[in-house]
N, C-alpha and C positions, 0 to 999 in steps of 0.2 A: 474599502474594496467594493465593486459592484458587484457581482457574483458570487463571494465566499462570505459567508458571516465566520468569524475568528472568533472563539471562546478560549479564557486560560481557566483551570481548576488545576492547583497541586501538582504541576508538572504536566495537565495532560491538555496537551492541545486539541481542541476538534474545529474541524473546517468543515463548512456547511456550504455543500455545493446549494444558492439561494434561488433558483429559477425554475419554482416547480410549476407556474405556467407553462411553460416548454419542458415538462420533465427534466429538469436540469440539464437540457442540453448545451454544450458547454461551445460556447462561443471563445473568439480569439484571444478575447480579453478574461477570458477564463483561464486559457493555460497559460497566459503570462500571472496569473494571480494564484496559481498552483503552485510557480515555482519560485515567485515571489514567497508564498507561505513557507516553503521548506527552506529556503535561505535564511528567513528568520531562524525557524526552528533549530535551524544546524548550529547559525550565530550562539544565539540565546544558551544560556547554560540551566537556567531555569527551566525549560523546556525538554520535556525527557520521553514523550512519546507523542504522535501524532496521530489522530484519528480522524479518519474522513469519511464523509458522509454524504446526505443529498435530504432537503427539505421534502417534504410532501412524501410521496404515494412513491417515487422513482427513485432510485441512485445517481443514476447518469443516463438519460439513453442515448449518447453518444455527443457528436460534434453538430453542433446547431447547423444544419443545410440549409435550412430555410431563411437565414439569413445572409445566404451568400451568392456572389453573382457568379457568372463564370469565369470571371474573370481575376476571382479572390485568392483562389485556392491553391497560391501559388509555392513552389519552392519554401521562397522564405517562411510563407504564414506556415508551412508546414514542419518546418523546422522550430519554430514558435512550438507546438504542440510537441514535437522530441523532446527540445528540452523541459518542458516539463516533465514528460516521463523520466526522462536522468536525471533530474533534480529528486523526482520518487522515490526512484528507485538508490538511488547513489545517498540517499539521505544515511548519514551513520548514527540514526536513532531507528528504535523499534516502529510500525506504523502498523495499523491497525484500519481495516477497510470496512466501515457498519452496513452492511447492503441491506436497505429495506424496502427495494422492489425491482423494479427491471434496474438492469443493467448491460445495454447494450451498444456496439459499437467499440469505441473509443473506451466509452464509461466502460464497458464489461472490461477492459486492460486498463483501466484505470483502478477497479476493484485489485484486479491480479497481481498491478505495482505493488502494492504493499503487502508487507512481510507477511500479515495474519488475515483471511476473509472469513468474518463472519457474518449468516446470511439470517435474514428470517425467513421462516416457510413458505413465504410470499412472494419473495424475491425471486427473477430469474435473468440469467445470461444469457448472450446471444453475438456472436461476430457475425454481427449483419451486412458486413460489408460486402459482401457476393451479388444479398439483394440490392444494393443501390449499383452495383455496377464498376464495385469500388474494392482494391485490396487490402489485405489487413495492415493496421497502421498504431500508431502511440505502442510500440515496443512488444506487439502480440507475436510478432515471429520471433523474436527471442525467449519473452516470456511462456508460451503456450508446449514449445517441445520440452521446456526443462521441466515441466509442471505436469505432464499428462503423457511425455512421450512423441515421436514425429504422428503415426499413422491418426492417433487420439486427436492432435492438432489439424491434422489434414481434414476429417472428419470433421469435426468445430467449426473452421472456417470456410473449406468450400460448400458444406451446403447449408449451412449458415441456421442451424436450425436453433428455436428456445430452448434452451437446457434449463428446468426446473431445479429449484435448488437442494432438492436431497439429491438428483440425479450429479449436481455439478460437485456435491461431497464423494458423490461415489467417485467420480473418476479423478478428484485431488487440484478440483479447481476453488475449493470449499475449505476449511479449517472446522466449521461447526454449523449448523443448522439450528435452528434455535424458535420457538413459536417468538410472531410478531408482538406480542405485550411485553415477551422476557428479552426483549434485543437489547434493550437501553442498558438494561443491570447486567446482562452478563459479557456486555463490550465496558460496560461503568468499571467491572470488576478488572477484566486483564487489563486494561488500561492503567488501572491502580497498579496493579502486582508488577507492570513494567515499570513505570514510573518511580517505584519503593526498591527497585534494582540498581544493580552499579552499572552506569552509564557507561566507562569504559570497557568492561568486560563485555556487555550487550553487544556495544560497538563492533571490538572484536570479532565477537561469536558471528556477529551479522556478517561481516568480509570474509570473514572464511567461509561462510556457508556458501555465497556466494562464488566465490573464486573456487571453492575447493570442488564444485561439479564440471568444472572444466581442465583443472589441473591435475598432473601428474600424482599419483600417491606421495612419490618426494619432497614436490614441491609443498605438498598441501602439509606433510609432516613438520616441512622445515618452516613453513607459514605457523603453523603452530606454536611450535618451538619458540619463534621469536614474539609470537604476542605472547605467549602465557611468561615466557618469562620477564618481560614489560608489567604483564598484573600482577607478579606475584612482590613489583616494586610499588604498587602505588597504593596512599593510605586506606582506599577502599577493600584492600586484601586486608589489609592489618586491621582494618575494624570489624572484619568477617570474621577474622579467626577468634578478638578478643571477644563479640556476640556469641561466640559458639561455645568459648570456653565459662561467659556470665549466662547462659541459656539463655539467652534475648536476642531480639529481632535488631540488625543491623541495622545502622543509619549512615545510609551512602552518600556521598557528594561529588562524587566524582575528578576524585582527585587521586 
């Protein structure tokens, strides 16, 4: 890949957004390499949590502009960049977003796509797209009102201001804050403890969270109903109960 360095450890994948000349500003050939990574990931069985990142000082600050003529930024290339956000966000593994400095633009709903953000104290967000002149885009009007609420979002995005990362835990754009020396060990850590989980049941857990903030209480009941009684068939239930009843730590494989 040009843009993403791909590491595997134990189940956990990290993608390393690689352009910290340009703050990792993510060029076209970046979001086809976004969603190239989470195809694998989905494929792969060995692969049981996703963690994304960004080399140097930056996380993302958004969509490379300065590589682009007027003439680029068309429909299609834009859709290039959707789909990676579906491929993020529609991933049926855990993902985990390491933010270890700005994150703006695009990047800051690139952070947002995945399930968990954890920030270093250093780190900050920003939908700056007001200041270029530009609307918000890569999946921020969906993602922003489920996460914060409409008026919270409207705030965020039209006046487009830096939101500091204790301030983006306050308002639930955050999962943890964390000083910049401990980010590595304690994204090292839940990455592990996702990973050492049962794949389907996470799965699961993850589509209904999802679906179940837009759906009926019925629907979300009867969503329920039918995965849990799917896990309570697969070996990974039956090796939780017999861990429970030998007092040891289960070993999942998702099956």
């Amino acid at each position: 890949m040009e843009s993403i360095r791909v590491e595997r450890s134990a189940g956990v994948v990290t993608a390393t957004l690689d352009r910290p000349e340009v703050l990792n500003a993510a060029s076209e050939k970046t979001w086809e390499e976004i969603a190239e990574v989470c195809a694998e990931v989905a494929r792969n069985d060995s692969d049981r949590v996703l963690v994304l990142t960004g080399a140097g000082r930056a996380f993302c600050s958004g969509a490379d502009l300065g590589g682009l003529s007027r003439s680029e930024p068309s429909i299609a290339s834009m859709r290039r960049a959707s789909e990676a956000a579906r491929a993020l966000i529609r991933l049926p593994k855990p993902t985990i977003a390491k933010v270890n400095g700005v994150a703006a633009g695009a990047g800051a709903n690139l952070a947002l796509a995945c399930d968990l953000v954890v920030a270093s104290e250093e780190a900050s967000f920003c939908e700056i797209f007001a200041r270029r002149g530009l609307s918000v885009d890569f999946a921020g009007s969906w993602l922003l009102p489920r996460l914060v609420g409409l008026h919270r979002a409207m705030e965020l995005v039209l006046l487009a201001d830096m939101v500091p990362a204790g301030e983006a835990q306050a308002v639930g754009l955050v999962n943890r804050v964390v000083p910049a020396a401990e980010l590595d060990a304690f994204v090292g850590e839940w990455a592990r403890r996702l990973a050492a989980g049962p794949p389907l049941a996470l799965s699961s857990s993850k589509m209904l969270l999802e679906h179940g903030s837009t759906s009926s209480l019925e629907a979300a009941l009867e969503a329920e109903s039918a995965a849990q009684s799917y896990n309570f068939s697969t070996e990974d239930a039956r090796e939780a109960m017999t861990a429970w009843r030998e007092r040891r730590e289960p070993r999942f494989e998702g099956r």
